[in-house]
C-alpha positions as CSV (number, residue, x, y, z in Angstrom):
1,X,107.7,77.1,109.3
2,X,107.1,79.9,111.8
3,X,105.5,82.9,110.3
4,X,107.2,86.1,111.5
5,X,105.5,89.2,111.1
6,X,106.4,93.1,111.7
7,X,103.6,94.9,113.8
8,X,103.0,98.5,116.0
9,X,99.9,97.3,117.6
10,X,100.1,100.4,120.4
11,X,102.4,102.9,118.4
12,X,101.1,105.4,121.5
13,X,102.8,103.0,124.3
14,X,105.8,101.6,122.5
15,X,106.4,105.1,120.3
16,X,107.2,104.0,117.0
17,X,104.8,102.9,113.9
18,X,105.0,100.6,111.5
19,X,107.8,102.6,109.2
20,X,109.7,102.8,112.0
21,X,110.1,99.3,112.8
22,X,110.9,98.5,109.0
23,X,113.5,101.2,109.2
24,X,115.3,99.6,112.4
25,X,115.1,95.9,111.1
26,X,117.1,97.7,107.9
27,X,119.4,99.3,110.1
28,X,119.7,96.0,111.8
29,X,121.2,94.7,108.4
30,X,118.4,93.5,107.1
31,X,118.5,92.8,103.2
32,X,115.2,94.3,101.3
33,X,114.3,90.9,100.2
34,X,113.9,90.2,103.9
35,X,112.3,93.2,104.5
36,X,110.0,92.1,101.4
37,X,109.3,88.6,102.9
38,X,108.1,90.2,106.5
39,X,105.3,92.1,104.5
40,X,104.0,89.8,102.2
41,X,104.1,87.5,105.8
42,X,102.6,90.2,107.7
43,X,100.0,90.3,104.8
44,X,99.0,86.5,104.7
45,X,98.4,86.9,108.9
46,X,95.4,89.4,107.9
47,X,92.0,88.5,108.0
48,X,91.6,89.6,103.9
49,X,90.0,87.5,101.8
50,X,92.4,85.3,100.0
51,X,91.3,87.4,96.6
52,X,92.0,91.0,98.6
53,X,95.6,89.2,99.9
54,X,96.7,87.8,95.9
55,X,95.6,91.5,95.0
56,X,97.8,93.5,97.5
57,X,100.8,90.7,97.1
58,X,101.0,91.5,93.0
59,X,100.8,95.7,93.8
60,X,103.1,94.6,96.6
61,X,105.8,92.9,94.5
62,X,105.3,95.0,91.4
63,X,105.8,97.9,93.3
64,X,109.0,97.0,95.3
65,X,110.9,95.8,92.4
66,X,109.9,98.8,89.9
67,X,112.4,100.8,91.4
């Protein structure tokens, strides 16, 4: 029930940015389902509106599975 989220809130401190934390959790063997269910987590932590969220989850979803 714990809502886990991938983030690069100080990419200047900690050197990396948000493609390169996807790219290690991948080489840490995560599957892109996984990797799917970390965004669409990170997305529901946002403050978007609930409309804005449904929005980016279909392009989301559409858009990782059209390949």
């Amino acid at each position: 029930g714990v809502r886990c989220t991938v983030n690069s809130d100080d990419p200047g401190m900690f050197e990396t940015d948000i493609n390169r934390e996807y790219l290690t959790l991948a080489g840490q063997r995560f599957a892109e389902d996984e990797l799917r269910q970390l965004a669409i987590a990170t997305l529901e932590s946002t403050f978007l509106s609930d409309a804005d969220k449904r929005a980016l989850r279909t392009q989301w979803l559409a858009a990782s599975t059209s390949h």
